[in-house]
OpenMM code with the backbone's topology and positions (N, CA, C; nanometers):
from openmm import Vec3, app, unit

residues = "UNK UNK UNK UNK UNK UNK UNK UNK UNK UNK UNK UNK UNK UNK UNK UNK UNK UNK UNK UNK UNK UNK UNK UNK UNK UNK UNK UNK UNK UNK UNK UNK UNK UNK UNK UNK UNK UNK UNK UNK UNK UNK UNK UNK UNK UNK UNK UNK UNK UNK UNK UNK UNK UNK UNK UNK UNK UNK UNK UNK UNK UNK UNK UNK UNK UNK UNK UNK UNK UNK UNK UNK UNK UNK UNK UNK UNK UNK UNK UNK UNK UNK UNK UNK UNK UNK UNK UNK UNK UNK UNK UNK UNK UNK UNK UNK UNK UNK UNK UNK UNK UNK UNK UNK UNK UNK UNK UNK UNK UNK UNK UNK UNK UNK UNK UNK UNK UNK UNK UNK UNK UNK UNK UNK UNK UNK UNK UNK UNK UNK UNK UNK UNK UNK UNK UNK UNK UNK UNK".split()
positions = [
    Vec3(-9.3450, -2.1829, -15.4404),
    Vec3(-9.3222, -2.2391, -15.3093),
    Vec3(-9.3660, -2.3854, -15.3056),
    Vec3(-9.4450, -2.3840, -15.4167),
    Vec3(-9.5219, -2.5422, -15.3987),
    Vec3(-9.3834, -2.6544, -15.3837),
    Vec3(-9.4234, -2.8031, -15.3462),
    Vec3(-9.2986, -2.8760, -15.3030),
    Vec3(-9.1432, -2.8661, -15.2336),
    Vec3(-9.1723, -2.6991, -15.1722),
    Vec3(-8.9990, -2.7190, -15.0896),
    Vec3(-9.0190, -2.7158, -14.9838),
    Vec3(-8.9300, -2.7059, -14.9230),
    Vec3(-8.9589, -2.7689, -14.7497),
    Vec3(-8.8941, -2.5843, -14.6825),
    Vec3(-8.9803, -2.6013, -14.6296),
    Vec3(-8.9092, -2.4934, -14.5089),
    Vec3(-8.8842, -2.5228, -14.4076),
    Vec3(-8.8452, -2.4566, -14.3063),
    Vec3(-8.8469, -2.4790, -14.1396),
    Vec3(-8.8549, -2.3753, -14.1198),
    Vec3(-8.9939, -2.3790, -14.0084),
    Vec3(-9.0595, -2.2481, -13.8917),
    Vec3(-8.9717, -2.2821, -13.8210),
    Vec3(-8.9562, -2.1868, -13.7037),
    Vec3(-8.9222, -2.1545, -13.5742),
    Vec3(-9.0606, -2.1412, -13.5100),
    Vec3(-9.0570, -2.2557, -13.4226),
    Vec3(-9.1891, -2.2377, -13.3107),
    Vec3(-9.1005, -2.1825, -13.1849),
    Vec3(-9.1276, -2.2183, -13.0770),
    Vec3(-9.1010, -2.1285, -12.9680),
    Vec3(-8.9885, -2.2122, -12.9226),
    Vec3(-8.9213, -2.0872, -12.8517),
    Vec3(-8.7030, -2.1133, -12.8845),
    Vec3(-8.6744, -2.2241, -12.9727),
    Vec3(-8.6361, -2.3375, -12.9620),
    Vec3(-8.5377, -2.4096, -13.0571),
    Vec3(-8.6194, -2.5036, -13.0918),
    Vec3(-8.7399, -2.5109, -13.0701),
    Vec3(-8.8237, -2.6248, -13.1695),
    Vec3(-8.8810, -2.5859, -13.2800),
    Vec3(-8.8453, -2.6549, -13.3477),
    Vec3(-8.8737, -2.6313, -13.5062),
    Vec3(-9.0471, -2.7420, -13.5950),
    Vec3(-9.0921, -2.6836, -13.6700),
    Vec3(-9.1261, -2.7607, -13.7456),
    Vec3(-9.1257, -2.7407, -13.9053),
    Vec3(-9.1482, -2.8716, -13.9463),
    Vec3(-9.0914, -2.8249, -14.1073),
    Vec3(-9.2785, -2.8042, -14.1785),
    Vec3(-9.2701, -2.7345, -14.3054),
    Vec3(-9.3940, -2.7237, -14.3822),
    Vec3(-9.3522, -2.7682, -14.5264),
    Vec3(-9.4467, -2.8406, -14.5829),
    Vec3(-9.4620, -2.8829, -14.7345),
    Vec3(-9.5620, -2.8213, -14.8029),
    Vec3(-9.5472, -2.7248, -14.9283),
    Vec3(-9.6212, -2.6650, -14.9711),
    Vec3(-9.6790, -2.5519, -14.8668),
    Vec3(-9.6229, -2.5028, -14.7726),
    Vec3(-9.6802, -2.4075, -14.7081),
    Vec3(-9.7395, -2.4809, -14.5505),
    Vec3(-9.8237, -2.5910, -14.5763),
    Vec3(-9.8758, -2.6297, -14.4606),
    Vec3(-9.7615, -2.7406, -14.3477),
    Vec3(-9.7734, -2.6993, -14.2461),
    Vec3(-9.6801, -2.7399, -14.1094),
    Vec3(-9.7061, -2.9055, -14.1537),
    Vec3(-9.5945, -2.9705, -14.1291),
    Vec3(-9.6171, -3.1029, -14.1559),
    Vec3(-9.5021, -3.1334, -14.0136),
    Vec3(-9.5665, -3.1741, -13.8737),
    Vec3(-9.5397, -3.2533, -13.7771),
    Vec3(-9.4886, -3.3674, -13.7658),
    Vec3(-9.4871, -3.4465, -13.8260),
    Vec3(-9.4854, -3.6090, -13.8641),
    Vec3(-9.3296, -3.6351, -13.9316),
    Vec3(-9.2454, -3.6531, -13.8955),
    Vec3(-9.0901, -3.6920, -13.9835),
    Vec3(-9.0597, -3.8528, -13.9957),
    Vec3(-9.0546, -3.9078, -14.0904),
    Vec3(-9.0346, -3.9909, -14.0803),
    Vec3(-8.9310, -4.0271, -14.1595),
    Vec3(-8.7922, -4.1236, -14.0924),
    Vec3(-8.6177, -4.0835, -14.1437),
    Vec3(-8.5871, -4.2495, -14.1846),
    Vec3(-8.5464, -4.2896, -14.3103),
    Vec3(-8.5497, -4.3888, -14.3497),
    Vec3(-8.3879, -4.4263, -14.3535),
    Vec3(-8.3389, -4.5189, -14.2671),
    Vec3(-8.2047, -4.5548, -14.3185),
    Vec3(-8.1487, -4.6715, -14.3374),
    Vec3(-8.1035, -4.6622, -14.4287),
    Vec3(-8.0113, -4.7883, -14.5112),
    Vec3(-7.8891, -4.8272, -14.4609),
    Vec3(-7.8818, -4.9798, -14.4755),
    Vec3(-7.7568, -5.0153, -14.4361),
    Vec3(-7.6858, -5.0671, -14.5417),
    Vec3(-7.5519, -5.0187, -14.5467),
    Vec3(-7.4848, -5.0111, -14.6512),
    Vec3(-7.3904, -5.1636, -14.6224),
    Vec3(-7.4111, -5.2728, -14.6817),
    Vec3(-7.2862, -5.3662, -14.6828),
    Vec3(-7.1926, -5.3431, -14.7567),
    Vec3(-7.0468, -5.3995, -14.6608),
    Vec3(-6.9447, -5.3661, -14.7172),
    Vec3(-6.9013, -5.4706, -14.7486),
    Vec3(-6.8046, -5.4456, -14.9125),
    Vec3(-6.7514, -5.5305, -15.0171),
    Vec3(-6.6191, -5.5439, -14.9890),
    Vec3(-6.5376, -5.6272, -14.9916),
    Vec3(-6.4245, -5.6283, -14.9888),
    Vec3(-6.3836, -5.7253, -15.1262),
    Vec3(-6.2586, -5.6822, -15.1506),
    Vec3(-6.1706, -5.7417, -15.2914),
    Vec3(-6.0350, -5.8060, -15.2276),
    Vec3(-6.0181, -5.9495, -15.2915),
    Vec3(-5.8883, -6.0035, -15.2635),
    Vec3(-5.7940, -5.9254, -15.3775),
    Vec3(-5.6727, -5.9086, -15.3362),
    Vec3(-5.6188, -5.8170, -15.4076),
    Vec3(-5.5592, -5.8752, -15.5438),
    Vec3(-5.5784, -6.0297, -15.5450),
    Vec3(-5.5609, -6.1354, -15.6710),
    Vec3(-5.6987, -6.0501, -15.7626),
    Vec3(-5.7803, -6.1007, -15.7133),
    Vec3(-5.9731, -6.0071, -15.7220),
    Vec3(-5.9500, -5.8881, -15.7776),
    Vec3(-5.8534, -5.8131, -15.7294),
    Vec3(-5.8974, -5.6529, -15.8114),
    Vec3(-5.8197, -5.6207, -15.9036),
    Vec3(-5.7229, -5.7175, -15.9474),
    Vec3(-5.6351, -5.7114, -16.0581),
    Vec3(-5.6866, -5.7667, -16.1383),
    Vec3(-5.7840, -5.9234, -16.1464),
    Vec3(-5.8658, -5.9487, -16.2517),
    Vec3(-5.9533, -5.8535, -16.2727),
    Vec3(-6.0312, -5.8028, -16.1689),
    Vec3(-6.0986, -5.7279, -16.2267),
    Vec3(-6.0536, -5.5873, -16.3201),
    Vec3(-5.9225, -5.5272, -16.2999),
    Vec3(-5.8986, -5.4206, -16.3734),
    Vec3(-5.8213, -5.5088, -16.5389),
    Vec3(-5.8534, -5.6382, -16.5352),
    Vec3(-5.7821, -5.6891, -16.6807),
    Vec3(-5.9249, -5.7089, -16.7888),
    Vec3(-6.0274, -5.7047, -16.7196),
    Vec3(-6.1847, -5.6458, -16.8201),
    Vec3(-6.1826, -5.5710, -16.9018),
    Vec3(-6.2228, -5.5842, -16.9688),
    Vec3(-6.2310, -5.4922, -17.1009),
    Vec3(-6.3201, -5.3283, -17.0232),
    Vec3(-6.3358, -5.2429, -17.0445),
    Vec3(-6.4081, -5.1132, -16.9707),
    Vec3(-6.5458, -5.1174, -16.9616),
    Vec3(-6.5837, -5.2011, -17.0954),
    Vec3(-6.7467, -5.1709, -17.0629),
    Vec3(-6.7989, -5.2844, -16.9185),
    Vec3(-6.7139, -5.3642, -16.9554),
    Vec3(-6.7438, -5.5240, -16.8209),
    Vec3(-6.6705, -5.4976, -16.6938),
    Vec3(-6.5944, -5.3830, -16.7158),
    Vec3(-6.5418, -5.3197, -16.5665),
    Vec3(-6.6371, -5.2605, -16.5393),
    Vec3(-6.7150, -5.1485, -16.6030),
    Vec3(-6.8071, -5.1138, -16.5071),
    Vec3(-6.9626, -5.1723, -16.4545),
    Vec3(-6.9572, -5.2603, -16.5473),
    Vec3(-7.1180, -5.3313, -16.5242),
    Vec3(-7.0635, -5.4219, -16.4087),
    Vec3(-6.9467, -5.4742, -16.3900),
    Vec3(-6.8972, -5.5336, -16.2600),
    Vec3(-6.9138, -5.4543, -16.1407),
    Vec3(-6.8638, -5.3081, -16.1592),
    Vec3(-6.8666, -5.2186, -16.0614),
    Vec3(-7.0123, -5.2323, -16.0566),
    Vec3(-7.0711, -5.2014, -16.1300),
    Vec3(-7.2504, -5.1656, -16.0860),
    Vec3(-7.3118, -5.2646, -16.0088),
    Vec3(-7.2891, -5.4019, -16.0619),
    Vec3(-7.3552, -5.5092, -15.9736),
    Vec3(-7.2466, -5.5295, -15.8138),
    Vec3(-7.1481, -5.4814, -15.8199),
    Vec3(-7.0907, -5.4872, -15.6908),
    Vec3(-7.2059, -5.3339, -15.5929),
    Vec3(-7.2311, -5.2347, -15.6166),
    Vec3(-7.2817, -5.1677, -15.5866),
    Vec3(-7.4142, -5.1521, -15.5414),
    Vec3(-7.4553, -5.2577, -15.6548),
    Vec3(-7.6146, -5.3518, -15.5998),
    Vec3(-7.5552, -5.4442, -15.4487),
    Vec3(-7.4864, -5.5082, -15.4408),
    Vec3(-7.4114, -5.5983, -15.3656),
    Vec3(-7.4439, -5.5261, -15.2407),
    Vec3(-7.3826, -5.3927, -15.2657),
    Vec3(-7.3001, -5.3153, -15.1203),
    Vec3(-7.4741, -5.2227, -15.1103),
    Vec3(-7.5486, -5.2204, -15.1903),
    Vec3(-7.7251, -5.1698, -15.0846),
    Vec3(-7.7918, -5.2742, -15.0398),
    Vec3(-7.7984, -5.3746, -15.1130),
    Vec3(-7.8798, -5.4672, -15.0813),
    Vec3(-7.8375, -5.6216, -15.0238),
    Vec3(-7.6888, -5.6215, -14.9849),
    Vec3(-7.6697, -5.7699, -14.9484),
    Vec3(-7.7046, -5.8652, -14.9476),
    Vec3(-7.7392, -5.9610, -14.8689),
    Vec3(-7.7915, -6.1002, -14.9082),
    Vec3(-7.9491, -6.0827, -14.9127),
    Vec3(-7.9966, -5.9675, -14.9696),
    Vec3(-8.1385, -5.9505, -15.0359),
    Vec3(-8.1522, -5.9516, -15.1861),
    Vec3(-7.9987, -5.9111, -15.2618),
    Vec3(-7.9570, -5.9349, -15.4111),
    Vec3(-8.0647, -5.9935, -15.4822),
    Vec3(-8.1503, -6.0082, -15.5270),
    Vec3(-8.2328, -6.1076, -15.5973),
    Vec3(-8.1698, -6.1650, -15.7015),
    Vec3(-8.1984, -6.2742, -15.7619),
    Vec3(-8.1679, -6.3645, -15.8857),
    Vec3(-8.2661, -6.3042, -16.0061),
    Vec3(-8.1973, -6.2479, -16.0819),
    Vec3(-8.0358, -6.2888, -16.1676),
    Vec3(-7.9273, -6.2298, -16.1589),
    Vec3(-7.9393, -6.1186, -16.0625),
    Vec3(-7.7737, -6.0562, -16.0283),
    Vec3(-7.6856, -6.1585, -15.9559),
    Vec3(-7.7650, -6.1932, -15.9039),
    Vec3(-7.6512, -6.3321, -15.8063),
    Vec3(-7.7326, -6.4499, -15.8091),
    Vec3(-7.5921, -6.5323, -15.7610),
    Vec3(-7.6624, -6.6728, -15.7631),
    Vec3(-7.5439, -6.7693, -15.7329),
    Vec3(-7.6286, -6.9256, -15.6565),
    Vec3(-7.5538, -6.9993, -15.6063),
    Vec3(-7.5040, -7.0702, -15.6992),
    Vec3(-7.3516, -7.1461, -15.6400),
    Vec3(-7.2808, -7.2210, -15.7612),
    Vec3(-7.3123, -7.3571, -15.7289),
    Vec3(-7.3509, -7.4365, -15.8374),
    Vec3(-7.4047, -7.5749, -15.7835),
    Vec3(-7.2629, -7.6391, -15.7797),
    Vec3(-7.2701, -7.7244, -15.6610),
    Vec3(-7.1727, -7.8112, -15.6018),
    Vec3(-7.0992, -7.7470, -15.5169),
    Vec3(-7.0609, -7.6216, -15.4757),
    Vec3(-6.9722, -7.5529, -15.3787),
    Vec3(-7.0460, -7.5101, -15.2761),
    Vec3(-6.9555, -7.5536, -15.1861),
    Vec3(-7.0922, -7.4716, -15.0950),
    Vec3(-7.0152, -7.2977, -14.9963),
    Vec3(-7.1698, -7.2338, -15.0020),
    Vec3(-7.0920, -7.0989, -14.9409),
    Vec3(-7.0214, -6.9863, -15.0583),
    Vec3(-7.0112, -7.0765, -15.1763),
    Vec3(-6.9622, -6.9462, -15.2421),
    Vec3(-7.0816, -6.9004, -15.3311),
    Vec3(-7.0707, -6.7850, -15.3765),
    Vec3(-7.1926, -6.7450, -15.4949),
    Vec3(-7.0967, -6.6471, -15.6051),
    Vec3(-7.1918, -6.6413, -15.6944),
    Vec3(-7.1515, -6.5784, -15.8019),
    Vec3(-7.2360, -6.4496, -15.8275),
    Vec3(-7.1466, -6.2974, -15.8580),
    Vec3(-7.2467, -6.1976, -15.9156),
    Vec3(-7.2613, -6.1971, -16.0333),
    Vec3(-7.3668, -6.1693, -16.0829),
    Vec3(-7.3791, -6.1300, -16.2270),
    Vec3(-7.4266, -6.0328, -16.2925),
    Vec3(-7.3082, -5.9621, -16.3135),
    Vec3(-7.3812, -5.7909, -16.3867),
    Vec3(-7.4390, -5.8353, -16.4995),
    Vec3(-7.4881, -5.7334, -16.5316),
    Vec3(-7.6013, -5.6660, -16.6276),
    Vec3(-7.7359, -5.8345, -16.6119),
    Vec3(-7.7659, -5.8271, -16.4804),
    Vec3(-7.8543, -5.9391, -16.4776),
    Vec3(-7.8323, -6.0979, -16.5216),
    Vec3(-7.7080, -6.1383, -16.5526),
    Vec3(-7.6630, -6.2481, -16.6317),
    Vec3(-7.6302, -6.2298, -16.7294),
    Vec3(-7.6507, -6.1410, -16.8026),
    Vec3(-7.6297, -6.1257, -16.9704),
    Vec3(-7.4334, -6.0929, -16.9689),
    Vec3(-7.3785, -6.0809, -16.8612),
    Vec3(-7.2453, -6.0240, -16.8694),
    Vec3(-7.1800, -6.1991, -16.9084),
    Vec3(-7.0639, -6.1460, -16.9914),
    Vec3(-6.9944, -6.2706, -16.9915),
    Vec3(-6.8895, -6.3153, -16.9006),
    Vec3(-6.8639, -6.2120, -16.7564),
    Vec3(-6.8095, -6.2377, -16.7011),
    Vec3(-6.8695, -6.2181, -16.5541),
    Vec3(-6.8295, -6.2980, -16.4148),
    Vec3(-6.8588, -6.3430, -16.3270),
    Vec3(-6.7936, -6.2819, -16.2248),
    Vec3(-6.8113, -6.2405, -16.0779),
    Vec3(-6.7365, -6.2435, -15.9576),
    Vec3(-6.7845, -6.3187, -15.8290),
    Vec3(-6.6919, -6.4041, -15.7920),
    Vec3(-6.7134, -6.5184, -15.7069),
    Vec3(-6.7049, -6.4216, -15.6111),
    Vec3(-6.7623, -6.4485, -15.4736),
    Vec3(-6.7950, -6.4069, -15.3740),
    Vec3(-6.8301, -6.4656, -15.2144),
    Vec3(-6.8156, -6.4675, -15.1165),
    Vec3(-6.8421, -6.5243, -15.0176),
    Vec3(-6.8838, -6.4295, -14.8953),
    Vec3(-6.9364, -6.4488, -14.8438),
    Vec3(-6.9682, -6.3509, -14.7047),
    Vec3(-6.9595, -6.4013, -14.5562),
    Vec3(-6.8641, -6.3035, -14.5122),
    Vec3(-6.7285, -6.3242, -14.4638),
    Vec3(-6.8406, -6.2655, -14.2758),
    Vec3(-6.9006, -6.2786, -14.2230),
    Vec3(-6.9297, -6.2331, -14.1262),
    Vec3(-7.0523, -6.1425, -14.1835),
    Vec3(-7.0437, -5.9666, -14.1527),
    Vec3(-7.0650, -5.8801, -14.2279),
    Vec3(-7.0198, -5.8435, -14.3246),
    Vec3(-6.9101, -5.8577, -14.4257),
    Vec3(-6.8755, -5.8427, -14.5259),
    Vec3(-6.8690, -5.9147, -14.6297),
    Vec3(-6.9067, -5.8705, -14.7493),
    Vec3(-6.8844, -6.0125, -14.8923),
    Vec3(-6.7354, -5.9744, -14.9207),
    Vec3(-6.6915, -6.0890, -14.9651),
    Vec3(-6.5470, -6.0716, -15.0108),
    Vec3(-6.5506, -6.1315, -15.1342),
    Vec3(-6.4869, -6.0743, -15.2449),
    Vec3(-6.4607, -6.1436, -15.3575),
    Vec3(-6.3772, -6.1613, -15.3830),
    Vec3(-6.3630, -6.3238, -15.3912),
    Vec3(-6.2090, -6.4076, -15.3680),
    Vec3(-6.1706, -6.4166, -15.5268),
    Vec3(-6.2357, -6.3960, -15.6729),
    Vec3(-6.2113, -6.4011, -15.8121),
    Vec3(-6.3055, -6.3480, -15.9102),
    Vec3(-6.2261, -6.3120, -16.0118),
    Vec3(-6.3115, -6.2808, -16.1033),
    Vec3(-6.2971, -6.3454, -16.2333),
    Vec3(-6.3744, -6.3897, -16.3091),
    Vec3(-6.3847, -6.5274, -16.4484),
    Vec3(-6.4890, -6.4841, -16.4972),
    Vec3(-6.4650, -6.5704, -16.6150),
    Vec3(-6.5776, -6.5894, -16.7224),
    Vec3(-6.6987, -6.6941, -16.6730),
    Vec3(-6.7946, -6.7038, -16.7464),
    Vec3(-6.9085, -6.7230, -16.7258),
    Vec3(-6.9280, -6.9208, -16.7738),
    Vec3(-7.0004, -6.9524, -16.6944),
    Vec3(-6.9409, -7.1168, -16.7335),
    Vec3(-6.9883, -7.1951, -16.8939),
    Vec3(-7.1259, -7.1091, -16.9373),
    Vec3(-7.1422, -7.1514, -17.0642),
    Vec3(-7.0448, -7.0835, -17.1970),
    Vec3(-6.9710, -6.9813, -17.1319),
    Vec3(-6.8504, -6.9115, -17.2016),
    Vec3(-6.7497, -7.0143, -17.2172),
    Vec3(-6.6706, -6.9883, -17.1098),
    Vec3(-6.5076, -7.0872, -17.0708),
    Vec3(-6.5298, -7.1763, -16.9862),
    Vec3(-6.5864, -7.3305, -16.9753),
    Vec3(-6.5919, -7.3851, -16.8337),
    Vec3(-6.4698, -7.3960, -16.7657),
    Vec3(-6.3988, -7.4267, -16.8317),
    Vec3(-6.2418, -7.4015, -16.7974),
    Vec3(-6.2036, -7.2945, -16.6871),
    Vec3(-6.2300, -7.1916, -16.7571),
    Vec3(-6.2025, -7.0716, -16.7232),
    Vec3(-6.2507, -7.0898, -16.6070),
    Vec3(-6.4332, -7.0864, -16.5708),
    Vec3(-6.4839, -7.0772, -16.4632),
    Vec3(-6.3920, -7.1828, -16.3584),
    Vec3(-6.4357, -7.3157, -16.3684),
    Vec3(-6.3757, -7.3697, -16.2880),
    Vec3(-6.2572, -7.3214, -16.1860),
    Vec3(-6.1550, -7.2853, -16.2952),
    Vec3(-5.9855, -7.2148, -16.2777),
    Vec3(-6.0810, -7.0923, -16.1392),
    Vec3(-6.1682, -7.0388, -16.1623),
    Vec3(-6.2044, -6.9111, -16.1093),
    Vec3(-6.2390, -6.9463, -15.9872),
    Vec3(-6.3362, -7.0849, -15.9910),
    Vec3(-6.4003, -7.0946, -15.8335),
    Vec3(-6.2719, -7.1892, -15.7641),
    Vec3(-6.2083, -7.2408, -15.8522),
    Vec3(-6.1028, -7.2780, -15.7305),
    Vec3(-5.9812, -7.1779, -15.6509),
    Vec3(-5.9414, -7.0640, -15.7391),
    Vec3(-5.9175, -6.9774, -15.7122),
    Vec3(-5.9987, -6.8865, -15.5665),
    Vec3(-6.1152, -6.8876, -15.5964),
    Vec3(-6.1208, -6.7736, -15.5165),
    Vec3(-6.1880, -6.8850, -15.4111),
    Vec3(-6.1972, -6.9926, -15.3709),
    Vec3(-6.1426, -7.1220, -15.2778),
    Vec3(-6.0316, -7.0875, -15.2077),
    Vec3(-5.9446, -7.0671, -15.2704),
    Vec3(-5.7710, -7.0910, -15.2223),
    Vec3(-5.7987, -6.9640, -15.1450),
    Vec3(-5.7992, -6.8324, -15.2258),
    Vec3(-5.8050, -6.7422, -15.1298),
    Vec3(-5.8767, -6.7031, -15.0549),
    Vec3(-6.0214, -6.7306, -15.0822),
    Vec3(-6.1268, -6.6979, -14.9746),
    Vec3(-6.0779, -6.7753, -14.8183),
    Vec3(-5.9764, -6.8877, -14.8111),
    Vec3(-5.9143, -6.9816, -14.6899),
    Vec3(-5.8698, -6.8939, -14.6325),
    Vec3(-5.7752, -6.8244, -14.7225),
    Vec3(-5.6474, -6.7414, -14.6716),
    Vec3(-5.7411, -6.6350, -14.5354),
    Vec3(-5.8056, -6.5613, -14.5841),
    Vec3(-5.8290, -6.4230, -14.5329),
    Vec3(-5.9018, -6.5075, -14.3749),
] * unit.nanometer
topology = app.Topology()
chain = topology.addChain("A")
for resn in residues:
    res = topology.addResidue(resn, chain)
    for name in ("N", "CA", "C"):
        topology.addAtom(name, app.Element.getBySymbol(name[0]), res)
């Protein structure tokens, strides 16, 4: 019985719960707010042209994204010097060689592109944050 929870019936419909046997009165209900991610649909086609293992470490740091919003700590995210308003995620803590640009749109982050990493392709990157520029306007 040790560690499961029961629920007594005290008198008609009030209840209390017990831990380990003894009545525990006290509930205390913790809830999370979940931010929501959105993908430009340019955005979710780069992202499905990743190789599988960098699709899902993308998915994972988007998932960090969507518990913790603009609480993300650095090195999963981070600002892009010279732009302003957009940021960059970075799965597997930075070590990923690839990037998703991002902006937050009210309550929602939107990710306007997805690229390589700027000490990778600067090229590439660049191509990426102007991209998800163009479309982050649009929406």
């Amino acid at each position: 019985m040790r560690g499961r929870l029961r629920i007594h019936r005290r008198s008609q419909d009030r209840r209390t719960e017990s831990i380990a046997g003894q009545p525990y009165y006290n509930i205390c209900v913790i809830v999370r707010r979940m931010w929501q991610v959105g993908w430009h649909k340019d955005a979710d086609l780069e992202l499905n042209k990743l190789p599988a293992p960098e699709r899902v470490a993308m998915i994972h740091a988007v998932d960090k994204l969507k518990a913790l919003g603009p609480r993300l700590p650095y090195p999963h995210q981070s600002s892009i010097r010279g732009v302003q308003g957009l940021r960059e995620l970075r799965p597997r803590g930075g070590r990923s060689r690839w990037r998703a640009f991002y902006q937050r749109q009210g309550d929602v982050f939107v990710i306007g592109a997805v690229g390589p990493e700027a000490e990778v392709d600067p090229r590439g990157f660049d191509r990426a944050i102007r991209d998800a520029l163009a479309r982050l306007e649009e929406r």
